[in-house]
C-alpha positions in Angstrom: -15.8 -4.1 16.8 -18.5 -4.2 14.3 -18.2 -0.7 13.4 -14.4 -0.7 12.8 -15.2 -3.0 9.8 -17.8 -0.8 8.5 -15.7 2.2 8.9 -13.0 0.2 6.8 -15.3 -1.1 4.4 -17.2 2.4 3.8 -13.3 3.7 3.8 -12.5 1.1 1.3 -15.7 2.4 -0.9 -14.9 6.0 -1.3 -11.3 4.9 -2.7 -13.2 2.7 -4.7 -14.9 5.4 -6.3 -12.5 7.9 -6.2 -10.7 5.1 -8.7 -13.4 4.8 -10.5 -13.9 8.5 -11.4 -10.0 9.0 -11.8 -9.7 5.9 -14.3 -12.5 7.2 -16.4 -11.1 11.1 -16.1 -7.6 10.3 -17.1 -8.2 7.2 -19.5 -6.9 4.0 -18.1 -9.8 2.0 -18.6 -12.1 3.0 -21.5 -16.0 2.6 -20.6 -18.5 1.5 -23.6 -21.4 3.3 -21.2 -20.1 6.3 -19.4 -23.4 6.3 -17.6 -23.2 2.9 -16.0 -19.2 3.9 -14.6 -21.5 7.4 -13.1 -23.9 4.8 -11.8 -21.4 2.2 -9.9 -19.3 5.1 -8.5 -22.1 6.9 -7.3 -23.6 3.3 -5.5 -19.7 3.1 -3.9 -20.6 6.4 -2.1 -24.2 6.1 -1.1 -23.3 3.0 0.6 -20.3 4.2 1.9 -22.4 7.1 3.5 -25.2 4.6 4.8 -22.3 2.4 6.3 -21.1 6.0 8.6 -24.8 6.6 9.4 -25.3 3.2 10.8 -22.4 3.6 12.6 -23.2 7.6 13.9 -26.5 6.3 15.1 -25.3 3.3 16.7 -25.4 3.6 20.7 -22.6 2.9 22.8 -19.9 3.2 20.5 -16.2 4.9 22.0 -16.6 8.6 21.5 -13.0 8.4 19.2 -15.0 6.2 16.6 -17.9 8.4 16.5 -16.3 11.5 15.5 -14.1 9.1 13.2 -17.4 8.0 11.2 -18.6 12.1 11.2 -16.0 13.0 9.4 -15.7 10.2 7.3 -19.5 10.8 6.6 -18.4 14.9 6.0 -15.3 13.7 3.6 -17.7 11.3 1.7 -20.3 14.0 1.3 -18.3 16.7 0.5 -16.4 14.4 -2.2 -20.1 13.0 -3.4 -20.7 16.9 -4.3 -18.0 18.1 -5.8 -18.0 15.0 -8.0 -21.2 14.3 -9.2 -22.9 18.3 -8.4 -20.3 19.8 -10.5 -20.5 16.9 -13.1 -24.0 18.3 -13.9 -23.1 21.4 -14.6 
């Protein structure tokens, strides 16, 4: 049952930074440093990602909970570029 609760808590992290991008987008909460809110979204989703790894490469986990933390992992890391890749540009 351990990796249900890191598949919820790395759930609960992309949301978290999906917030955190959308609040500072559309204005809800005004930032002093625009570069620490980059930062602190950008730490939800690397440990979001290293929370689905842990679980990918865990042995002995039910087959439906593996594929369930891939494409968590794929959602994460396909959000993760189109946020902050495209934000460079």
């Amino acid at each position: 049952m351990k990796h249900k609760r890191l598949q919820l808590i790395s759930f609960i992290l992309l949301v978290l930074s999906a917030l955190t991008e959308l609040s500072e987008s559309q204005g809800w909460v005004a930032y002093e440093n625009p570069d620490f809110v980059f930062g602190l979204s950008l730490g939800f989703i690397l440990v979001s990602l290293s929370f689905n790894i842990k679980v990918i490469r865990a042995m002995g986990i039910p087959e439906k909970d593996l594929k369930q933390s891939r494409r968590l992992a794929f959602i994460t890391a396909v959000y993760a570029f189109l946020v902050f890749a495209l934000e460079l540009f």
